[in-house]
C-alpha positions as CSV (number, residue, x, y, z in Angstrom):
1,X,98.7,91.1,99.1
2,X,96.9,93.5,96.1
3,X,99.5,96.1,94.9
4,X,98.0,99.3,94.3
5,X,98.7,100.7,90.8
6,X,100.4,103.7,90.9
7,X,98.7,107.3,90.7
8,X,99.7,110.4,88.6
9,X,101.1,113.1,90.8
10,X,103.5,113.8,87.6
11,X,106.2,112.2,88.6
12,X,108.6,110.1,86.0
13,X,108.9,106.5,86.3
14,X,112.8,105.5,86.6
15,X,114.3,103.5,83.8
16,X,113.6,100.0,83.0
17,X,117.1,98.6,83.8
18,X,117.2,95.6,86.5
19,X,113.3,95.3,86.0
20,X,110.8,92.7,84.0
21,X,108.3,94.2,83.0
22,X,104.8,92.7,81.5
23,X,100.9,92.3,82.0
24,X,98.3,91.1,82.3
25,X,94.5,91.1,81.5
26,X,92.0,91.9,84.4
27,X,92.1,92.9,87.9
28,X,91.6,89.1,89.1
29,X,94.4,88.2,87.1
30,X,96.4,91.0,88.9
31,X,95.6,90.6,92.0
32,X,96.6,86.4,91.6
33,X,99.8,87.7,90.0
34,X,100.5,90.0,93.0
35,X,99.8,87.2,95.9
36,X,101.5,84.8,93.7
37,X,104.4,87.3,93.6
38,X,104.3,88.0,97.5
39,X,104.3,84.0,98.3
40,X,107.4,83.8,96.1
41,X,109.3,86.2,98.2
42,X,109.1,89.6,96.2
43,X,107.9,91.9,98.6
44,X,105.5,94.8,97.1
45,X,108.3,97.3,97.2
46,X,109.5,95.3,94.4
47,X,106.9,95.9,92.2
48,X,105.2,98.9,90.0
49,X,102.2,98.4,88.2
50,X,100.3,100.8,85.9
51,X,96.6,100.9,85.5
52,X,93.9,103.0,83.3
53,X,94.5,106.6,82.1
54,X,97.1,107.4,85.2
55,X,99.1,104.6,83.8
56,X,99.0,106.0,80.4
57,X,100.3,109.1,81.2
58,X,103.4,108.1,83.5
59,X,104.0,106.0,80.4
60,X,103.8,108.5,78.0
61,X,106.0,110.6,80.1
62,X,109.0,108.1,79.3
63,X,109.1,108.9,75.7
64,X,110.5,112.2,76.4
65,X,113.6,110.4,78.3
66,X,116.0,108.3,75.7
67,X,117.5,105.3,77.3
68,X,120.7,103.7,76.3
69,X,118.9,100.9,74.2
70,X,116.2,103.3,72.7
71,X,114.5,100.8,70.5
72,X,114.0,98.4,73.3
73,X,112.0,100.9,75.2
74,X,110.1,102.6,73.0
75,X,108.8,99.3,72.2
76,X,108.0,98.6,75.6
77,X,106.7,102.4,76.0
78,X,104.7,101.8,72.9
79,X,103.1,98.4,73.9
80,X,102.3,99.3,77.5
81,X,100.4,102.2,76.1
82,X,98.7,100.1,74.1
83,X,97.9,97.3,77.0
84,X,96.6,100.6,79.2
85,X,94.6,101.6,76.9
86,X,92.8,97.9,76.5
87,X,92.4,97.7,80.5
88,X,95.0,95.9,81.4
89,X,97.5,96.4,83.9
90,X,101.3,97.1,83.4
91,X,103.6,95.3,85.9
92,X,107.3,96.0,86.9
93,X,109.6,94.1,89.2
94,X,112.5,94.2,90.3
95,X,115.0,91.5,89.6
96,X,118.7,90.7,90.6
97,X,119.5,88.9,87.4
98,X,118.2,87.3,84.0
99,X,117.0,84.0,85.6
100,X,115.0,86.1,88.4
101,X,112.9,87.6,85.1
102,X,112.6,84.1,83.5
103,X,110.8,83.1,86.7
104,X,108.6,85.5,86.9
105,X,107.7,85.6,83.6
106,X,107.1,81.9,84.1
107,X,105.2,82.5,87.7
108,X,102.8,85.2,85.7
109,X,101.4,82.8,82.9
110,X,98.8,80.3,84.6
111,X,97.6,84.3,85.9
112,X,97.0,85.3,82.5
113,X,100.7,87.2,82.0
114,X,102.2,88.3,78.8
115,X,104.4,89.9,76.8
116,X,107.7,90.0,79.6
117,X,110.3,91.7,78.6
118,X,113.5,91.5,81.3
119,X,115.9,94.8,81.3
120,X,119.2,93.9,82.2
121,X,122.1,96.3,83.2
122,X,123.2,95.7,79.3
123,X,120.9,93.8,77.2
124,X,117.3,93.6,76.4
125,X,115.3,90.5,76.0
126,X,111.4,89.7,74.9
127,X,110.9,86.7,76.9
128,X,108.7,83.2,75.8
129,X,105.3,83.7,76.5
């Protein structure tokens, strides 16, 4: 299974809270992190992911929203930007709890994955790489 990034149609992307959110290099690494994702049970409807100048600007929309933990977000708004705009591909799933994220986090790294960051209902965490 090969998520398709999402496209700009100008909508806003919906808070990070309950997600992990990371990325990774290429589109060989995405596509391993997606099957790897599916075989582990996290169906695509789980999962966002950003790519090239569409991905940019759905990011950029986000600064215009404040979040409850602003500076957790505008760091994460700041560095997907900045992972976008390299070529890489920005990648959000949903997660039931802080353990979920560790996992995936883990799950992402022989595929090239970095920078995780879970967002839980009340705290914000950069995760190991």
């Amino acid at each position: 299974m090969t998520s398709i990034p999402t496209v700009d149609r100008g909508q806003t992307l919906t808070a990070p809270a309950g997600k992990v959110i990371g990325f990774v290099d290429g589109k060989d690494e995405f596509e391993a992190l997606t099957d790897a994702l599916a075989t582990a049970g996290y169906p695509p409807t789980t999962i966002t992911s950003l790519y090239s100048e569409d991905g940019i600007h759905l990011v950029e929309r986000l600064k215009e929203d404040r979040f409850f933990f602003a500076d957790s977000e505008d760091s994460i708004i700041k560095l997907s930007i900045k992972e976008l705009r390299l070529g890489h591909y920005a990648v959000a799933i949903d997660v039931a709890d802080h353990q979920h994220a560790v996992d995936i986090a883990n799950l992402a790294k022989p595929h090239g994955g970095h920078g995780f960051t879970y967002f839980g209902t009340w705290v914000s965490e950069q995760l190991p790489a």
